[in-house]
N, CA, C and O atoms as a GROMACS GRO file, in nm:
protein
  256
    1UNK      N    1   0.084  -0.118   0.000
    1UNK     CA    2   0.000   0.000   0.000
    1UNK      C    3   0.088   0.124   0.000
    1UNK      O    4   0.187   0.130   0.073
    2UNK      N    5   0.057   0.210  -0.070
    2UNK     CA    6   0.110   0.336  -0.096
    2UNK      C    7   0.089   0.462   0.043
    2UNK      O    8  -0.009   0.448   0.116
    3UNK      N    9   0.157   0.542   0.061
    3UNK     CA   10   0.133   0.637   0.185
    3UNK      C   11   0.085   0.576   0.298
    3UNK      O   12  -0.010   0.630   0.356
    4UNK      N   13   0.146   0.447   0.353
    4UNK     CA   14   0.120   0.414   0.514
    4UNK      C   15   0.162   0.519   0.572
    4UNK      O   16   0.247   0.600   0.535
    5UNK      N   17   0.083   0.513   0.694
    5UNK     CA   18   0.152   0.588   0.768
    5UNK      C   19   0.229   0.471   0.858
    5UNK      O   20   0.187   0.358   0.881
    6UNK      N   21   0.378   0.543   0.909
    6UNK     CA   22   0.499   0.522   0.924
    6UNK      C   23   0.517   0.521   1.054
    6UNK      O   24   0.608   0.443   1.086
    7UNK      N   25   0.463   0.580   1.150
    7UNK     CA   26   0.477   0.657   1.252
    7UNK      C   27   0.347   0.658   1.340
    7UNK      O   28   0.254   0.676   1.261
    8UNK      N   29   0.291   0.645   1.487
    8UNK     CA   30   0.160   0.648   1.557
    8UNK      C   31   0.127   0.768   1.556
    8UNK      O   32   0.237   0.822   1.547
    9UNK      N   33   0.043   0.858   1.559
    9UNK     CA   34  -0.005   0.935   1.573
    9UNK      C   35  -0.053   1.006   1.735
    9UNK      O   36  -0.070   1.123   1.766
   10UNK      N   37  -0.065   0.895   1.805
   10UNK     CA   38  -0.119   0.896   1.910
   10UNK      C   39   0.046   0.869   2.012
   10UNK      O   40   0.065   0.942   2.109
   11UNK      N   41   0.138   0.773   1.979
   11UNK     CA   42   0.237   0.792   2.083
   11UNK      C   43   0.353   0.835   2.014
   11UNK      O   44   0.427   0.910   2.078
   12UNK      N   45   0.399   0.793   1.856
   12UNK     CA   46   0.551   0.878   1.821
   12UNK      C   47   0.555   0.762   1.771
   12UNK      O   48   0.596   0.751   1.656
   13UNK      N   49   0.511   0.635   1.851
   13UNK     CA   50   0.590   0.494   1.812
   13UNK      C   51   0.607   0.464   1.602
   13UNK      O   52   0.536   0.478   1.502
   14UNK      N   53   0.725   0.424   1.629
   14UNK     CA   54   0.739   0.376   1.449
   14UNK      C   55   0.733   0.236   1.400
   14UNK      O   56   0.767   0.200   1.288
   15UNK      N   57   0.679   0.147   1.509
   15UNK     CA   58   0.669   0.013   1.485
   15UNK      C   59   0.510  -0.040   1.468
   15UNK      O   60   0.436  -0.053   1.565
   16UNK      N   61   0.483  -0.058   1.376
   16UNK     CA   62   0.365  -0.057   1.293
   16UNK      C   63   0.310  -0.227   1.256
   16UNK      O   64   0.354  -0.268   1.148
   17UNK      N   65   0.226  -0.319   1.329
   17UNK     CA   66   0.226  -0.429   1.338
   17UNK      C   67   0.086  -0.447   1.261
   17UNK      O   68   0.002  -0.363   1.294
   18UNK      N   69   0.046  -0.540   1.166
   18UNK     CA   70  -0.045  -0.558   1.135
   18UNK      C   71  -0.135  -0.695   1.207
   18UNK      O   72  -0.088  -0.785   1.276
   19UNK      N   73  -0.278  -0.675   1.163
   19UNK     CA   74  -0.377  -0.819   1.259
   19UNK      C   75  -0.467  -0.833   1.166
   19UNK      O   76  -0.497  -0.744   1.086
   20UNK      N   77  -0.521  -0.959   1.168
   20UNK     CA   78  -0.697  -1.005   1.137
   20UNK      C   79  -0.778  -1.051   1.143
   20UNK      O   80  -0.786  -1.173   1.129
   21UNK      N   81  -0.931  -0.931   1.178
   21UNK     CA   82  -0.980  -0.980   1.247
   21UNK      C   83  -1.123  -1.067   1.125
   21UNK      O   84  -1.135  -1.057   1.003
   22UNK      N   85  -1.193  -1.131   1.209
   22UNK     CA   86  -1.244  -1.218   1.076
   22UNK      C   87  -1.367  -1.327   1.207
   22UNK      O   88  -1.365  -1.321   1.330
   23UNK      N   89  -1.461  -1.416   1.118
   23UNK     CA   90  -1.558  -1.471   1.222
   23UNK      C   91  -1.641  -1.419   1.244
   23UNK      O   92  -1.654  -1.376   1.130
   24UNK      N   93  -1.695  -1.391   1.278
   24UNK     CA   94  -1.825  -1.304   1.339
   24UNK      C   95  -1.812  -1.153   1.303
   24UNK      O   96  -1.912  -1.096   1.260
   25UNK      N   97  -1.707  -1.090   1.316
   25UNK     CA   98  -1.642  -0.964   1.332
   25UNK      C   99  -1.616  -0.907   1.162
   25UNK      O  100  -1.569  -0.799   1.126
   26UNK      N  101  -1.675  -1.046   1.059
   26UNK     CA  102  -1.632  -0.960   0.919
   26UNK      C  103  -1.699  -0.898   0.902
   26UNK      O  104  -1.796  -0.898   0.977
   27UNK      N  105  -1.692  -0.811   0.801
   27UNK     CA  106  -1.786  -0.734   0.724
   27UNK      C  107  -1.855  -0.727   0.588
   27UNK      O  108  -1.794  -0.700   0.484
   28UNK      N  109  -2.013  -0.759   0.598
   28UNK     CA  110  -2.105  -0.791   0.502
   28UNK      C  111  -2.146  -0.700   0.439
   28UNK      O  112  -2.195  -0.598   0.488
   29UNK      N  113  -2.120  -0.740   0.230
   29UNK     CA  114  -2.211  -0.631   0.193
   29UNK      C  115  -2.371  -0.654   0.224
   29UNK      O  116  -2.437  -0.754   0.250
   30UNK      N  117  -2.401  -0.520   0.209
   30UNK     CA  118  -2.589  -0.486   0.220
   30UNK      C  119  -2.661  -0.541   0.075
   30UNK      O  120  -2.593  -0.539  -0.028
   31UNK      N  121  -2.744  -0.569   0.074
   31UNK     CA  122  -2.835  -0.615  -0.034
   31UNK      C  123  -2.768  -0.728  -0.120
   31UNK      O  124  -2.781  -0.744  -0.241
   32UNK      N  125  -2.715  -0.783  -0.056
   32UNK     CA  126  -2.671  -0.920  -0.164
   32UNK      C  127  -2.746  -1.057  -0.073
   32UNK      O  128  -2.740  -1.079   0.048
   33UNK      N  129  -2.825  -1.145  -0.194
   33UNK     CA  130  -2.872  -1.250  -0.139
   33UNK      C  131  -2.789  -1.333  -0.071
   33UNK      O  132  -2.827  -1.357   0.043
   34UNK      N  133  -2.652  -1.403  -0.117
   34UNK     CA  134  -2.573  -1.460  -0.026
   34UNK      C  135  -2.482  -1.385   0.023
   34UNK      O  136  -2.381  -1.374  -0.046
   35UNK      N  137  -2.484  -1.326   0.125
   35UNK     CA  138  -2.371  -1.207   0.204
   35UNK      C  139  -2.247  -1.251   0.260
   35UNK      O  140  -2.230  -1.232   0.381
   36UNK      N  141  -2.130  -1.322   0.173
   36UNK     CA  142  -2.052  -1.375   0.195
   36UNK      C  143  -1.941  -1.252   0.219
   36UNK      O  144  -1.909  -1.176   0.128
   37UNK      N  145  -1.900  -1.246   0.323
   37UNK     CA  146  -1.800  -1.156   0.406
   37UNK      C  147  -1.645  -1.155   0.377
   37UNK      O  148  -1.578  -1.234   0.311
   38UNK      N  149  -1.603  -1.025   0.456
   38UNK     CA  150  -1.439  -1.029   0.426
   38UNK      C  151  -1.410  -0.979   0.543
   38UNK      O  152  -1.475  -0.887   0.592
   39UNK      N  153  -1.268  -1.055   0.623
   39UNK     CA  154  -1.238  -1.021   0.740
   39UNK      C  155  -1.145  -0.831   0.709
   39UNK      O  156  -1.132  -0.777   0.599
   40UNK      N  157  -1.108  -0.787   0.814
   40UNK     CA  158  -1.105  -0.688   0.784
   40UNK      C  159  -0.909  -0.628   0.910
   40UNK      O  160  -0.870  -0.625   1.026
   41UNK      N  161  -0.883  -0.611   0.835
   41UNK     CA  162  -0.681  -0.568   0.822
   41UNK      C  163  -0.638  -0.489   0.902
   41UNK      O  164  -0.615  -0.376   0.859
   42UNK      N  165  -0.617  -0.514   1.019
   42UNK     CA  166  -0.603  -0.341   1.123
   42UNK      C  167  -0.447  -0.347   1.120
   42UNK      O  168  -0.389  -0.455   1.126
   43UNK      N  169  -0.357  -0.183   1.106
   43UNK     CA  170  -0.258  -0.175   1.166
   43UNK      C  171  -0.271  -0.104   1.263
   43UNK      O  172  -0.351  -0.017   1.297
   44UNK      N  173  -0.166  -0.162   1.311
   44UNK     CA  174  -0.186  -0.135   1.487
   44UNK      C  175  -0.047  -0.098   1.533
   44UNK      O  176   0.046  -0.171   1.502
   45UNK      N  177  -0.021   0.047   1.628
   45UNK     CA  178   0.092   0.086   1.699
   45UNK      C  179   0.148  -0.073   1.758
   45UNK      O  180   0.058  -0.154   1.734
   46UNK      N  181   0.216  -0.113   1.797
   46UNK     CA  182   0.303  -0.221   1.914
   46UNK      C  183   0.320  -0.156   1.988
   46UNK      O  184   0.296  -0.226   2.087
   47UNK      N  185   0.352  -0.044   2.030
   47UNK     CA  186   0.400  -0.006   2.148
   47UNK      C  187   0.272   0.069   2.256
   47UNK      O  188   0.289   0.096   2.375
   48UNK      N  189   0.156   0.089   2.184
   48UNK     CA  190   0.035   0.183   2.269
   48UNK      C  191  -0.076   0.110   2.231
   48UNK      O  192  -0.159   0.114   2.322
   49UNK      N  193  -0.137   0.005   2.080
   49UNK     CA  194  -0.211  -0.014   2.072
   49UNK      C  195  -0.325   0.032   1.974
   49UNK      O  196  -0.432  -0.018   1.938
   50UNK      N  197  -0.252   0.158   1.942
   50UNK     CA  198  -0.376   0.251   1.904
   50UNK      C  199  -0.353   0.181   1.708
   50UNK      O  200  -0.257   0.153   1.637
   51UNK      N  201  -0.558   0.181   1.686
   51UNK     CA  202  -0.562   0.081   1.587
   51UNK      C  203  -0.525   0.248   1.439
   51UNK      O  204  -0.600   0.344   1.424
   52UNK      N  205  -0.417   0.229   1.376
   52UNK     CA  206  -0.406   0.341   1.262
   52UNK      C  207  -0.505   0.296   1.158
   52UNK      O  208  -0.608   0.362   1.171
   53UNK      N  209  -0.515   0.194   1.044
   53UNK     CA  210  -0.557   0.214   0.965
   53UNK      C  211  -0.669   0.068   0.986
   53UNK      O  212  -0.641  -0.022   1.065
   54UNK      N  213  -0.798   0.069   0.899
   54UNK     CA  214  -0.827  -0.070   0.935
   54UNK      C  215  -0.912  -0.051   0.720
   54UNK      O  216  -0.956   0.034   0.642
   55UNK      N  217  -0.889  -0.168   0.726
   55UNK     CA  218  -0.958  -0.194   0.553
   55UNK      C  219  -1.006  -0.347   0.552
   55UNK      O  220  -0.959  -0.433   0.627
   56UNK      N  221  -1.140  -0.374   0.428
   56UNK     CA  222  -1.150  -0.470   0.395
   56UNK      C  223  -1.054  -0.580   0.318
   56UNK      O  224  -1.009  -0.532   0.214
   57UNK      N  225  -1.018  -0.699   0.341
   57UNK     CA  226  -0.901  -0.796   0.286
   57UNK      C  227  -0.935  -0.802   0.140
   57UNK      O  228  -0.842  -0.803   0.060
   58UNK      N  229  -1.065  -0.805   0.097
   58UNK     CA  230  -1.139  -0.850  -0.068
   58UNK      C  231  -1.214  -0.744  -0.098
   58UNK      O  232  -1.330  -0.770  -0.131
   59UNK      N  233  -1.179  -0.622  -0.097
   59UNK     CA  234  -1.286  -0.522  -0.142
   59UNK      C  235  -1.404  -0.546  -0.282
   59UNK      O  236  -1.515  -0.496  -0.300
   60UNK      N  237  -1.331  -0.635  -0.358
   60UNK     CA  238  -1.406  -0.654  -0.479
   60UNK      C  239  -1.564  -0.730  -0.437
   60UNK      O  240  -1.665  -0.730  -0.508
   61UNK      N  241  -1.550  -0.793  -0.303
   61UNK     CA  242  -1.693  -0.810  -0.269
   61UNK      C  243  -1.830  -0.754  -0.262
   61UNK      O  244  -1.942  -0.798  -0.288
   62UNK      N  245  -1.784  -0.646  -0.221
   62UNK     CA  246  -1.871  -0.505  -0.228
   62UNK      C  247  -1.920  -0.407  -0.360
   62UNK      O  248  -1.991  -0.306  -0.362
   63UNK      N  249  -1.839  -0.491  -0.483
   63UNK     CA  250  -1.908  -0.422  -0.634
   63UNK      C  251  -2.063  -0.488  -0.596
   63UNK      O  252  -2.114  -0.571  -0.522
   64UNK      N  253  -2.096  -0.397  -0.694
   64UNK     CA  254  -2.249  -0.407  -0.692
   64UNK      C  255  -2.321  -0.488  -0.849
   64UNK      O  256  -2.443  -0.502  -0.861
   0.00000   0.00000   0.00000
């Protein structure tokens, strides 16, 4: 991905860890008969926690 941010916002920290979350917690498009989901990509400070960016894993799910 182009223009991460690099750096926390919230503590200074520059160590930038990614997670995913997924199960219950994905996210469904609206109006589709079978609403088959995509877990969803958080980066996350390591050192404070604080969640920076979060996105869908399969965005192409969500064309219409």
């Amino acid at each position: 991905m182009k223009n991460q941010i690099e750096q926390c916002p919230k503590c200074g920290g520059n160590e930038i860890g990614k997670g995913r979350q997924a199960g219950d917690a994905a996210v469904f498009p609206l109006g589709k008969i079978i609403p088959l989901g995509s877990a969803i990509i958080h980066r996350i400070c390591t050192h404070c926690g604080y969640v920076i960016e979060s996105y869908v894993e399969n965005p192409s799910k969500y064309k219409s």
